[in-house]
C-alpha positions as CSV (number, residue, x, y, z in Angstrom):
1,X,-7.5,-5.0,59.8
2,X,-5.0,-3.6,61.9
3,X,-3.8,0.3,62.2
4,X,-0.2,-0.4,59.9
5,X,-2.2,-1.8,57.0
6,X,-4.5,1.4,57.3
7,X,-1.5,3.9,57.8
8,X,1.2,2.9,55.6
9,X,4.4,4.7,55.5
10,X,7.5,5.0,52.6
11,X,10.7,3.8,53.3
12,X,13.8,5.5,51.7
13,X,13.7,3.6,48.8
14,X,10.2,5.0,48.0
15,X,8.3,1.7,48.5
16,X,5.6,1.9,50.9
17,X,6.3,0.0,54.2
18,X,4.2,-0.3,57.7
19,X,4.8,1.7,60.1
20,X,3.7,4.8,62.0
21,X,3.9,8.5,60.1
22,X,1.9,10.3,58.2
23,X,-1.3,9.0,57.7
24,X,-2.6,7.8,54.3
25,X,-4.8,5.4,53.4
26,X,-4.9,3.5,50.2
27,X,-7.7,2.0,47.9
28,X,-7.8,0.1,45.2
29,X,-10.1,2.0,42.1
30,X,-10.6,1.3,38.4
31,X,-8.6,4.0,37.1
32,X,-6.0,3.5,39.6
33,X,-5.0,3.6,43.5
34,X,-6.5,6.2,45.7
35,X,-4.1,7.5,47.4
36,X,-5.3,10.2,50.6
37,X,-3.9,12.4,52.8
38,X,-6.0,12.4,56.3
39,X,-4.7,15.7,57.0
40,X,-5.5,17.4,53.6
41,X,-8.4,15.6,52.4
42,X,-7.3,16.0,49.2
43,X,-7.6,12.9,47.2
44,X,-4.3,11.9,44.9
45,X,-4.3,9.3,41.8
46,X,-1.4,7.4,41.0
47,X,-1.5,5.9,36.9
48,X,-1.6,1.9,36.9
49,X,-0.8,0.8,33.7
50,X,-1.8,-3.0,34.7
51,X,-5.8,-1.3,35.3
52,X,-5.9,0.7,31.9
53,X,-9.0,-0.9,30.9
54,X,-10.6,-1.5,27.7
55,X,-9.5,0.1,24.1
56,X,-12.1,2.6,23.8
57,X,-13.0,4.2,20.0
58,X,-10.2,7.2,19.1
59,X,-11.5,10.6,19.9
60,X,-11.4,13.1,16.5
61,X,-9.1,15.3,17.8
62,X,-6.7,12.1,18.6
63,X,-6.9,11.3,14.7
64,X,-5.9,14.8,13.3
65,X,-2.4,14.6,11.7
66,X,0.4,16.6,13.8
67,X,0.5,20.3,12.1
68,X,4.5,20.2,10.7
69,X,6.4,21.3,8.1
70,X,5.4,18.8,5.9
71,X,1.4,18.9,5.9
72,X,1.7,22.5,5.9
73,X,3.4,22.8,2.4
74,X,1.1,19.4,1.5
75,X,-2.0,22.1,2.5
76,X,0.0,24.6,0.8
77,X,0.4,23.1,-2.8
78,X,-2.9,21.5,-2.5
79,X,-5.2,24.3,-1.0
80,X,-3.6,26.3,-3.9
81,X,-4.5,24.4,-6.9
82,X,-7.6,23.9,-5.9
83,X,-8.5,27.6,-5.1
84,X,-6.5,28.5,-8.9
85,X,-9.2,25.6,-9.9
86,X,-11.9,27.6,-8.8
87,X,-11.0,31.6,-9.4
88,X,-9.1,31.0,-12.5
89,X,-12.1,30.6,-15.1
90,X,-13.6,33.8,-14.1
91,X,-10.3,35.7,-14.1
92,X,-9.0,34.8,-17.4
93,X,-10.2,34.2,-21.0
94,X,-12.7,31.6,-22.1
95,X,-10.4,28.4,-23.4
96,X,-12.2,27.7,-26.3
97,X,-11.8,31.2,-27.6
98,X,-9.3,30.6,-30.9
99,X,-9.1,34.7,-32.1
100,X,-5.8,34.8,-30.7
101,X,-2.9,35.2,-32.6
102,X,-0.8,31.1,-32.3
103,X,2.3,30.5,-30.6
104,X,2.9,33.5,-28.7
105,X,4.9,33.1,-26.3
106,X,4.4,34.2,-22.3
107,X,3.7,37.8,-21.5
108,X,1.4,40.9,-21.8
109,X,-2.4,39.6,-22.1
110,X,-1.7,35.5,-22.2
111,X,0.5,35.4,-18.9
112,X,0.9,31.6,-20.5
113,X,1.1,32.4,-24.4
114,X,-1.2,30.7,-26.5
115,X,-1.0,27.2,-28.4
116,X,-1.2,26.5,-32.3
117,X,-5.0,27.8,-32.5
118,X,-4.8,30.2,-30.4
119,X,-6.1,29.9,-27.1
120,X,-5.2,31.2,-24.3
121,X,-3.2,28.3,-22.5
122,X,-3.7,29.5,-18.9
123,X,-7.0,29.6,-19.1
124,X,-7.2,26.2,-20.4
125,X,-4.6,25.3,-17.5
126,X,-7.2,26.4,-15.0
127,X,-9.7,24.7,-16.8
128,X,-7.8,21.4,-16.9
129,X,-6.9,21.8,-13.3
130,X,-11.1,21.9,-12.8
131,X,-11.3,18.8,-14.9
132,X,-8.6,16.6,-13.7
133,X,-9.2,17.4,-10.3
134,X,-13.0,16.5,-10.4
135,X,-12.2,13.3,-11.9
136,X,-10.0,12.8,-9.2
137,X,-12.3,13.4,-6.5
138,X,-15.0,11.5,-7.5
139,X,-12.8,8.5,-8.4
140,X,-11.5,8.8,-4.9
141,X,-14.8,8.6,-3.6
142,X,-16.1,5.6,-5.8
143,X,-12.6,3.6,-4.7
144,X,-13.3,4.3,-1.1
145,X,-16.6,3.4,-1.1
146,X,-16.2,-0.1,-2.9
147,X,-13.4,-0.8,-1.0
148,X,-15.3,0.5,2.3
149,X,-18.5,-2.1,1.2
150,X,-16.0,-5.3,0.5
151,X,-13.2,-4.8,3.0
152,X,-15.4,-3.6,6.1
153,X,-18.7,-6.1,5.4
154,X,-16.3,-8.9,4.5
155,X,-14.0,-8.1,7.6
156,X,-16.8,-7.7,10.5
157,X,-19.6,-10.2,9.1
158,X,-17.1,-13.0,8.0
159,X,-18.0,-16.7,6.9
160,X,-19.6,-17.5,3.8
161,X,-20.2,-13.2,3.4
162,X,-16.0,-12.8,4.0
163,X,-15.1,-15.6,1.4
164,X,-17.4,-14.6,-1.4
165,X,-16.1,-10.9,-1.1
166,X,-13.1,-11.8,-1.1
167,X,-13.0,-14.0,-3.9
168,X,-13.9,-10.5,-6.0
169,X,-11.7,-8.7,-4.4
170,X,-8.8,-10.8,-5.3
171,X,-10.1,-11.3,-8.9
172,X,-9.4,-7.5,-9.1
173,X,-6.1,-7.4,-6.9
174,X,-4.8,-9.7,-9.4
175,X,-6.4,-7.7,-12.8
176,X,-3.8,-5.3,-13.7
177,X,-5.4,-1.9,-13.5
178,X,-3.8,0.3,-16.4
179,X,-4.4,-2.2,-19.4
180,X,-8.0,-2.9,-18.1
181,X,-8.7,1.2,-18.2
182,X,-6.8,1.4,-21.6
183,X,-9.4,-1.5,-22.8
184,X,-12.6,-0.1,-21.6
185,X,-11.7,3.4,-22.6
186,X,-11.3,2.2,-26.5
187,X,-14.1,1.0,-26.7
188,X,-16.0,4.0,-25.8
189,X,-17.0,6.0,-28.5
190,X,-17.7,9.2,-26.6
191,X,-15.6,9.4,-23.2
192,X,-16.9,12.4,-20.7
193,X,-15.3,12.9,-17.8
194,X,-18.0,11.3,-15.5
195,X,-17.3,8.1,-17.4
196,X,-13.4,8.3,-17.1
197,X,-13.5,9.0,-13.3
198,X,-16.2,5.7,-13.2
199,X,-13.9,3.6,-14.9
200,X,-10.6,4.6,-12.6
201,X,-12.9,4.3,-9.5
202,X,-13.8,0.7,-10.2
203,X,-11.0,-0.5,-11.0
204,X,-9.0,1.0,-8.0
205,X,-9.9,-0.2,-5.2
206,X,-8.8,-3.6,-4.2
207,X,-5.6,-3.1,-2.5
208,X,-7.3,-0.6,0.0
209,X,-10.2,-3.3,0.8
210,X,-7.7,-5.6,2.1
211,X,-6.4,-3.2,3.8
212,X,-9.8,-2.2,5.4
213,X,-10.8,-6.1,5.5
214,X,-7.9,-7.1,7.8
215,X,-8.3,-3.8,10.3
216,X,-12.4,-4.4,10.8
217,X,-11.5,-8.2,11.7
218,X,-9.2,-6.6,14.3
219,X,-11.7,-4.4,15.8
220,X,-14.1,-7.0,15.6
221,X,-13.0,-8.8,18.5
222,X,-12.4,-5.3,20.8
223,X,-14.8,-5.5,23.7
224,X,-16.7,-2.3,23.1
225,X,-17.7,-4.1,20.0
226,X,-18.6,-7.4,21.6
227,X,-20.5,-5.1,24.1
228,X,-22.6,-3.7,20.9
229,X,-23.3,-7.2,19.9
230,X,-24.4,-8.5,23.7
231,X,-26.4,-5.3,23.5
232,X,-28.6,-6.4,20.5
233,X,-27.3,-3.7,18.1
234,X,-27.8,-3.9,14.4
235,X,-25.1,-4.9,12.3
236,X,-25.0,-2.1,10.4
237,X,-25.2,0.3,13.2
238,X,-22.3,-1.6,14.8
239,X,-20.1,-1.1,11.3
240,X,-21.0,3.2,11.5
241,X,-20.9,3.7,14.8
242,X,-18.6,1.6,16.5
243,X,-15.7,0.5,13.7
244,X,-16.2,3.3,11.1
245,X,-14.5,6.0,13.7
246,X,-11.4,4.0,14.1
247,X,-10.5,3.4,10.2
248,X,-11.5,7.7,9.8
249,X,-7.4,8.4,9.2
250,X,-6.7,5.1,7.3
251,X,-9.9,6.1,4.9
252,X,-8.8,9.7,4.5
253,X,-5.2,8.1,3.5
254,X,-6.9,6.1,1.0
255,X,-8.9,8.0,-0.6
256,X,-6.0,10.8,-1.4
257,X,-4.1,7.7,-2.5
258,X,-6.5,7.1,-4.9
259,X,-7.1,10.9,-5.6
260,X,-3.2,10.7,-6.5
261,X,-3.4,7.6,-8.8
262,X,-7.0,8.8,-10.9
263,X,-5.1,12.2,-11.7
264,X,-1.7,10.4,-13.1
265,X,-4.0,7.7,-14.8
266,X,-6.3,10.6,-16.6
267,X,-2.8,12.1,-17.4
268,X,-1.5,9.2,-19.0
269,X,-4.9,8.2,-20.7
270,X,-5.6,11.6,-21.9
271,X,-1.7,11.7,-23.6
272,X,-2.7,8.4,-25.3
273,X,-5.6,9.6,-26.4
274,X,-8.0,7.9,-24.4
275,X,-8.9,10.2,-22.2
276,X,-11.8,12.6,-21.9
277,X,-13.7,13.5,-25.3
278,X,-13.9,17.3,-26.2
279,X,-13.4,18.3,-22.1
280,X,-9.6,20.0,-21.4
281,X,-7.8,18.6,-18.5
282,X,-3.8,18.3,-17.5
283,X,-3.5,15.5,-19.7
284,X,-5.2,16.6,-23.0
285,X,-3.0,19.9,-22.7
286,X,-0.1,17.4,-23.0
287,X,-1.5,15.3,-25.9
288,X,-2.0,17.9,-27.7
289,X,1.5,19.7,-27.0
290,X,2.8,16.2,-28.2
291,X,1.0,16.2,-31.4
292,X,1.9,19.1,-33.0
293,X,5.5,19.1,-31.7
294,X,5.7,21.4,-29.0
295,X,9.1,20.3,-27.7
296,X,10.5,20.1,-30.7
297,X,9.4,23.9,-31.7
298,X,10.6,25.1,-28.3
299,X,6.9,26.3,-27.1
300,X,7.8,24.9,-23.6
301,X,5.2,27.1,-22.3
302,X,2.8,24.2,-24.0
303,X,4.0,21.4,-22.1
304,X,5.6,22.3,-18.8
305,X,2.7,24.3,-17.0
306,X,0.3,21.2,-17.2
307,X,3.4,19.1,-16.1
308,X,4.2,21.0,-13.6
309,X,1.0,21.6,-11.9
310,X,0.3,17.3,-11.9
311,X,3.5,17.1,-9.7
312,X,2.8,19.6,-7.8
313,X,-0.7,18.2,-6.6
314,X,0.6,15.0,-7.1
315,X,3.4,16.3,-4.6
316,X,1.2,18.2,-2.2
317,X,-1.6,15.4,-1.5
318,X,1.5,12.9,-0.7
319,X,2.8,15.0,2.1
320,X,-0.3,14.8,3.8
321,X,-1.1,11.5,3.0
322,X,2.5,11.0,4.4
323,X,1.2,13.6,7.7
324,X,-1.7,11.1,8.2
325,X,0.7,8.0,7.7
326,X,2.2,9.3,10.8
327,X,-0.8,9.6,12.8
328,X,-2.1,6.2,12.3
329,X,1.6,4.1,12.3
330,X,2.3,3.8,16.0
331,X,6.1,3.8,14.7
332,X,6.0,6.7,12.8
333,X,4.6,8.7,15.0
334,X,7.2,8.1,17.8
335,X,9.8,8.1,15.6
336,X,10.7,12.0,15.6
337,X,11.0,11.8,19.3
338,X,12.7,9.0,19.3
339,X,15.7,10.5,17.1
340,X,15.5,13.7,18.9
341,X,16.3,11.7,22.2
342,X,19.0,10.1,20.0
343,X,20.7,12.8,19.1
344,X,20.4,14.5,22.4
345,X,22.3,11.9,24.2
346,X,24.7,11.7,21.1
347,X,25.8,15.7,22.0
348,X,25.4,15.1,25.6
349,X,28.1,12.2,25.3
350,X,30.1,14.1,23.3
């Protein structure tokens, strides 16, 4: 090897070219080339985007949505509700307690006014936020687990395992979900909450387990989890450890997806009259605002605090589903900068 290959120099253009100058020597490494200075000793990396290397699994901190306007009134509405769920039973009356005088309207002692027998209606609107958001949650969580257990298996284990999972899956893709609730629900003579937040769990959780079906038999075939495999891992150790990290922000999007749909479909059961039996929530406020009439008496305190509050959960779990939306879609999350650098050269031209 001859002195010019050892001591290359950089022509005008920038491209390195033989010669005699300052002395550097260059090396190829894995994360890079090794660029050194003889006189400093001081080692230099230059990025080589051809020697990146394998996809590695997402750090946690990579996964958190980007702290904006938007997630922070979604945190906002949401964190709210939830903490008025909590503190609101001890603060105000008991819900159930009918001595009140009926149809007062808001102010003084019943911030809310009270309904036809008398109770106080924001403490049964704390109490129906307790109620329709534990239905909700637990919902949620029996969607995302299904849908975790048929899209993920189905996706990473494939063959006979994939078709047969499937085959269920699409049998309840293709079910219509609202008719099916309102079928099981009258048929149930006693209807607790537990068993409304059962019925919306299982029956909403096939769109997300294609979702997660089609993403695990992407990862699948990354080399990290080949590695696992050549390694001898477990199957299921592969799924927890290895693919499980990478779907965190698409789960936590689902599962406030589903949070979302289990509240409006409570809602809408409950105003039917199919929804939870003797337990107050959001949408047995509204039932039984519509049955005696409270629109047409003008008692819009009845009616329009329940309302309300299910758009504005509804509203605040959306922006940060929308938040994590961003962190996950490759083009949503470059598209800010991208129309910042749009309209930057648009005032520059101008």
């Amino acid at each position: 090897m001859s002195n010019n290959n050892l001591h290359p120099d950089f022509d005008s253009d920038g491209a390195m070219s033989a010669g005699a100058g300052d002395e550097l020597v260059a090396a190829a490494t894995p994360g890079g080339t090794l660029v050194m200075d003889k006189d400093a000793g001081e080692p230099e990396f230059e990025e080589a985007a051809a020697n990146s290397g394998p996809v590695k699994t997402r750090r946690f901190k990579d996964m958190l949505p980007r702290l904006d306007f938007k997630l922070g009134l979604g945190l906002f509405l949401t964190l709210g509700i939830v903490l008025f769920a909590i503190i609101g039973p001890f603060v105000t009356q008991d819900p159930r307690n009918y001595d009140n005088a009926t149809f007062l309207k808001p102010g003084g002692e019943h911030l809310l006014g009270t309904n036809n027998l008398g109770a106080d209606l924001l403490a049964q609107l704390a109490e129906g936020a307790a109620g329709s958001i534990m239905v909700g949650v637990v919902a949620g969580i029996i969607a995302v687990t299904l849908s975790l257990f048929f899209g993920i298996v189905a996706g990473y284990v494939g063959g006979y395992v994939d078709e047969g999972l499937s085959l269920i899956t699409n049998i309840m893709l293709v079910i219509p979900g609202l008719p099916l609730i309102i079928v099981i629900a009258s048929y149930m003579e006693s209807r607790s909450m537990m068993v409304i937040a059962v019925v919306l769990g299982i029956t909403s959780w096939a769109g997300a387990a294609i979702v997660l079906r089609l993403q695990a038999k992407s990862l699948r075939n990354r080399d990290y989890v080949a590695a696992s495999r050549v390694a001898g891992e477990k199957t299921w150790r592969i799924i927890c450890v290895e693919i499980l990290p990478n779907l965190l922000p698409l789960l936590a999007a689902q599962f406030l997806s589903a949070v979302v749909l289990s509240i409006l479909s409570e809602a809408g059961l409950s105003y039917l009259g199919l929804g939870p039996s003797g337990s107050i929530t959001w949408g047995t406020m509204l039932n039984q605002a519509s049955q005696h009439n409270a629109f047409y008496i003008g008692a819009w305190w009845w009616f329009i605090p329940p309302g309300l509050m299910i758009a504005l959960l509804g509203c605040g779990l959306s922006l940060i589903n929308f938040s994590i939306d961003e962190t996950i879609n490759p083009k949503l999350r470059t598209a800010p900068a991208a129309v910042k650098a749009i309209r930057k050269a648009e005032k520059a031209a101008a």
